[in-house]
C-alpha positions, 0 to 999 in steps of 0.5 A, a space after each residue: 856710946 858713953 865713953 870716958 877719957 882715958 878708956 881704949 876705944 875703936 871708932 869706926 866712922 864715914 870719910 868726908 867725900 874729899 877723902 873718898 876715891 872710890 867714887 860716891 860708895 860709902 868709905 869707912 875707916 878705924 882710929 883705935 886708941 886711947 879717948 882724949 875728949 868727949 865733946 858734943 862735936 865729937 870725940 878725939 881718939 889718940 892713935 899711934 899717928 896722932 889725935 883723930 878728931 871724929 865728928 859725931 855724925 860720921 860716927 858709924 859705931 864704937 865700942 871700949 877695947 882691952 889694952 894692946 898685948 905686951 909685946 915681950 910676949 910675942 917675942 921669938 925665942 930662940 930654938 933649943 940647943 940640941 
């Protein structure tokens, strides 16, 4: 994966066994957002709760992503008067 700071990444990477409740089956999660280092550690991906730092071996894939939808777009307009 050759990622550049400033990219939209979504990581998806292995918890730590203290992070695991299920009980030695394989617990995956996602930080989805804005790449702020690339070290030989690992990466930090600045997501809305904050700077998740995902090591390299728990790395599982990634890829680059398109920046999250205007959100004025969504919005509900009103029904027309009749």
């Amino acid at each position: 994966m050759r990622w550049q700071v400033g990219e939209r990444v979504v990581v998806r990477y292995r918890l730590e066994e203290a992070d695991d409740p299920t009980g030695g089956r394989p617990r995956l999660s996602d930080a989805l957002g804005d790449l702020v280092a690339v070290r030989a550690d690992g990466v930090v991906v600045r997501t809305r709760r904050g700077d998740v730092h995902v090591p390299a071996g728990a790395m599982v894939t990634g890829k680059r992503v398109p920046p999250p939808p205007d959100p004025a777009r969504y919005r509900r307009t009103p029904p027309p008067s009749a």
